[in-house]
C-alpha positions in Angstrom: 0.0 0.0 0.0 1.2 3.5 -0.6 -0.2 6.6 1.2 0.1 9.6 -1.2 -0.4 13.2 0.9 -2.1 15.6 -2.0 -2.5 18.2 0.5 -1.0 21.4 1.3 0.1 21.0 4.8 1.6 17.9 7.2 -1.5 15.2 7.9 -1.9 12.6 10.5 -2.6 9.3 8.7 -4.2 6.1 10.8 -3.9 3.1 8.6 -6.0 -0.5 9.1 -4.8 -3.5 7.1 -6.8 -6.9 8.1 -4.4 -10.1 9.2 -5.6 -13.0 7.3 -6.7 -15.8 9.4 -5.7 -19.7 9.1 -9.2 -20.6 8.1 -10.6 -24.2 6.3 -8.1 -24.4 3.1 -5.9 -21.7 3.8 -3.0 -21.7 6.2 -0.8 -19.1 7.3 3.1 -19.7 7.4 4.5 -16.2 8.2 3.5 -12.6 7.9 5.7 -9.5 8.1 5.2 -5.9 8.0 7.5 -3.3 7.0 7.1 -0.9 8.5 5.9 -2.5 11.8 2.8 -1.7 13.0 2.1 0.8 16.4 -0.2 -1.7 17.4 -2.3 -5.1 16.5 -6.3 -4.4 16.8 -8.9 -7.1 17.6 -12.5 -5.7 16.6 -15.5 -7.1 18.0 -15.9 -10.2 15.9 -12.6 -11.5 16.4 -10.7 -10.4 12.9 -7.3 -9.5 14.2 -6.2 -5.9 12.6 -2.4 -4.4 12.2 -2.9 -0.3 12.7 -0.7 2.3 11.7 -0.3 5.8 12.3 1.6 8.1 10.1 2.1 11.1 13.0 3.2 13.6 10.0 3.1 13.5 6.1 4.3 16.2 4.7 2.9 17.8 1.5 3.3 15.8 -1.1 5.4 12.6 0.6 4.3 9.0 -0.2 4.9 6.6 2.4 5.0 2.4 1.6 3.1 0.2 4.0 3.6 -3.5 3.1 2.4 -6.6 4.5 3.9 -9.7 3.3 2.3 -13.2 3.5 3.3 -16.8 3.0 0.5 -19.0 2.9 -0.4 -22.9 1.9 -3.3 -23.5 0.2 -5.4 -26.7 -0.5 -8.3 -26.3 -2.8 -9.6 -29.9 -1.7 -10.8 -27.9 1.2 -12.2 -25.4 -0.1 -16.0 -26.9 0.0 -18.8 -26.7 2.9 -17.0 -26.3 6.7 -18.9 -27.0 9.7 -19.2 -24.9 12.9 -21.4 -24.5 15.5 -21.9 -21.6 18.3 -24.7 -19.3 18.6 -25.9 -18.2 15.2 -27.6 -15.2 16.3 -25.4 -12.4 15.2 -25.3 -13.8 12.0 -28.9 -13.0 11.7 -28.2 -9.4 13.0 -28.5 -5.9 10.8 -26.4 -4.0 9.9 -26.3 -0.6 8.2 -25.8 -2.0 4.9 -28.2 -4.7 4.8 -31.3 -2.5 6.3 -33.4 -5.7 7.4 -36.0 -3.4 8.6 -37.1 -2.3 4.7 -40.6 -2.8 3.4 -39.5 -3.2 0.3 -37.0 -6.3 0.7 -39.3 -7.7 3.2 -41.8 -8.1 0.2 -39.7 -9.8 -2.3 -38.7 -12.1 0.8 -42.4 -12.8 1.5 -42.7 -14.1 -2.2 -39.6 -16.1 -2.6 -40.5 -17.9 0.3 -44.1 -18.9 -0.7 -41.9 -20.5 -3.8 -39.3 -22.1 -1.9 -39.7 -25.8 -0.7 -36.8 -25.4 1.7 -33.7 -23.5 2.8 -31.7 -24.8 -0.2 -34.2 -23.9 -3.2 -35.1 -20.4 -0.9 -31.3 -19.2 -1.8 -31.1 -20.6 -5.6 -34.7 -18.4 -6.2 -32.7 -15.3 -4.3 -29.6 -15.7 -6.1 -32.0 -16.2 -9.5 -33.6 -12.4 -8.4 -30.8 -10.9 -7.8 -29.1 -11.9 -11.3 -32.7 -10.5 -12.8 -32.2 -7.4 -10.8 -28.8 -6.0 -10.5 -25.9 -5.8 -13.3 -22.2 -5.8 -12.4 -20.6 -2.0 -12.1 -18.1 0.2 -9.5 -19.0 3.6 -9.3 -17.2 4.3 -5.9 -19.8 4.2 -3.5 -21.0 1.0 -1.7 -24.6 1.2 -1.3 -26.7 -0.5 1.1 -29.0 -3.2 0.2 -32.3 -1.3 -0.7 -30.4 1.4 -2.3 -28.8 -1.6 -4.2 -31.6 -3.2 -5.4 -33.4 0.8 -6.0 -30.5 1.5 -8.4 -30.1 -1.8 -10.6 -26.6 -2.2 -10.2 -23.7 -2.6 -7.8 -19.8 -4.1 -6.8 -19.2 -7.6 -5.6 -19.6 -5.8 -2.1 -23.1 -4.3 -3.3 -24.1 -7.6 -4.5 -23.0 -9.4 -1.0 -25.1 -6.8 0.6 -28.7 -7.6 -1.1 -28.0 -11.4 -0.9 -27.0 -11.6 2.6 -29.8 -9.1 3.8 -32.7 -11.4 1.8 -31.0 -14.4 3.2 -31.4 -13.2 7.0 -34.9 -11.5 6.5 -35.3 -15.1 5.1 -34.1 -16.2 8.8 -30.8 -18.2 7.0 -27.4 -16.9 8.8 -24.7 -15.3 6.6 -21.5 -13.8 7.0 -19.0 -11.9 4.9 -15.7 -12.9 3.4 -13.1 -10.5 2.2 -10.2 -11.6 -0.1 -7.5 -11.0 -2.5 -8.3 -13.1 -5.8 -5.1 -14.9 -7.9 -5.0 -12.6 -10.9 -3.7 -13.6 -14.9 -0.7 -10.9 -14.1 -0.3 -11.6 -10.7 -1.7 -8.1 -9.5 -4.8 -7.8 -7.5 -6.1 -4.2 -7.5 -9.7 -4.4 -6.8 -9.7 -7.5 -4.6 -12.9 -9.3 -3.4 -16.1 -9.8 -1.1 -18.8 -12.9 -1.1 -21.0 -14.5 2.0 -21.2 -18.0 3.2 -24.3 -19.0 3.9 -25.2 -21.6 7.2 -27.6 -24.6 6.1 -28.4 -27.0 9.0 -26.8 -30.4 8.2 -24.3 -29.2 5.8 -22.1 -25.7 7.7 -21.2 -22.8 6.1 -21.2 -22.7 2.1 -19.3 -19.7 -0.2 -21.8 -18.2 -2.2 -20.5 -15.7 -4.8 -24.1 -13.6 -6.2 -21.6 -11.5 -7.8 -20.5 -14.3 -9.9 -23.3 -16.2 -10.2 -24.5 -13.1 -12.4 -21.6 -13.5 -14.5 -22.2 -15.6 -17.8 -19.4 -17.8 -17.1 -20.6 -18.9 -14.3 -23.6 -21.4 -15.5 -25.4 -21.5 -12.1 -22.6 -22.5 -9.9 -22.2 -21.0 -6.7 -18.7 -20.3 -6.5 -15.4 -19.8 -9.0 -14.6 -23.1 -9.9 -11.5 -22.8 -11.9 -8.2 -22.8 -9.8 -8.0 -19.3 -8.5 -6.2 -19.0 -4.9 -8.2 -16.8 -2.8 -6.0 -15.2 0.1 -9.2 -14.7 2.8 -8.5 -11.5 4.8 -11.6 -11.1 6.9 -14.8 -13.1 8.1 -16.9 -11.3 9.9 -20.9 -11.3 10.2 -21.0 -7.1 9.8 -19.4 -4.4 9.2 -16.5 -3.6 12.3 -15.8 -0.5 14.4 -11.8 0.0 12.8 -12.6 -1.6 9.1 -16.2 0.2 9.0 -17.5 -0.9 5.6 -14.3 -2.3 4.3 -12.8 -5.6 4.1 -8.9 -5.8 3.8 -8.2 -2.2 4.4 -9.5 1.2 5.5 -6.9 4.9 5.8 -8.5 7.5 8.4 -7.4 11.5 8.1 -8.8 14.0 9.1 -8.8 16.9 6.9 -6.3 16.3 3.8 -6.3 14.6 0.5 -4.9 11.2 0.8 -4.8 9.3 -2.5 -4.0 5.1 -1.2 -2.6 2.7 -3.6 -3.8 -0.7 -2.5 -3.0 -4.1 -4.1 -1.5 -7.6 -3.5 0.7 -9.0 -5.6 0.7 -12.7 -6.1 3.6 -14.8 -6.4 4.4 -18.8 -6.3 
């Protein structure tokens, strides 16, 4: 990452990268920072969070902030986990999923009076939201009526509307956020999706951002030997990440410009 200052005078800069977990078919070997972080964060759902502050920037200055990772990955694994615990917070809202809206609560009601069970319930949602939304980045990350108001959102946007039909529909959910294995090795707009709990099988990956995409002929989830480097797994949005997923930069009053990515090497 690289913090750009476009401002005019000094700025304090507070920086928030997520730590990726060990989780079902990832492992993680080592990770070093460099710089070192002030401090490591823990939010309220766990996700462990490196913070940095940048006391003064100057006008015009570009700092690095790198986090390296070595991780082993086994795709074998990377299919429905288990887990139990109380499933309550996964049925929770959230700012961004707005579980309280007439409007969602109506297409809800009708799904469900076509939906023999759990399973068929989230096919019939994924199905709407393919009919409903089309794949774009403006910038913004709407919430989930805004979403589905404006016909269009991110992989984030997307997560959003599926996960809030899914827990109106009274099915848990939770978010995943990732770097995806790129065709030049460069990951610059990284990756959100939600795992889904069905009783009797655990949590499932459900990607309704790519399960709008032609290529993805109904399947749930990329099938075609991309790593995914999970960063976060959370069941909302977090007090230090707020809305984001593998990173978020706090100032005050300047003009920071960040350049994020993760470069991917074997």
């Amino acid at each position: 990452m690289i913090v750009h200052n476009q401002f005019l005078v000094s700025e304090s800069v507070k920086v928030f990268i997520s730590i990726p977990p060990d989780v079902y078919y990832q492992k993680i070997l080592d990770i070093n920072f460099d710089p070192n972080p002030k401090k490591i964060l823990e939010e309220e759902w766990g996700q462990k969070i490196a913070y940095f502050k940048i006391e003064k920037l100057k006008p015009y200055e570009k700092r690095l902030i790198k986090m390296q990772v070595k991780a082993d990955f086994d795709l074998s694994e990377f299919k429905v986990f288990k887990d139990g615990g109380d499933f309550s917070v996964y049925l929770s809202d959230d700012p961004y999923l707005k579980l309280d809206s007439d409007i969602l609560k109506r297409i809800v009601f009708k799904l469900k009076k076509k939906a023999k069970d759990n399973f068929e319930y989230m096919k019939l949602v994924l199905d709407f939201i393919s009919d409903a939304l089309y794949y774009h980045i403006d910038g913004k990350w709407e919430d989930a009526e805004r979403t589905f108001l404006q016909g269009h959102g991110s992989c984030s946007e997307y997560s959003f509307l599926f996960s809030s039909l899914m827990r109106i529909g009274g099915i848990p959910t939770r978010f995943i956020g990732a770097s995806v294995e790129r065709t030049n090795g460069f990951d610059f707009t990284f990756h959100r999706w939600v795992e889904v709990y069905m009783d009797g099988k655990g949590w499932i990956p459900v990607d309704p951002q790519f399960y709008d995409a032609p290529e993805s002929k109904g399947i749930f989830f990329p099938d075609d030997g991309r790593l995914f480097l999970v960063t976060t797994i959370e069941p909302n949005t977090n007090s230090y990440l707020k809305e984001w997923y593998n990173y978020r930069v706090e100032v005050k009053k300047g003009i920071i410009k960040v350049e994020a990515f993760f470069k991917w090497e074997k």
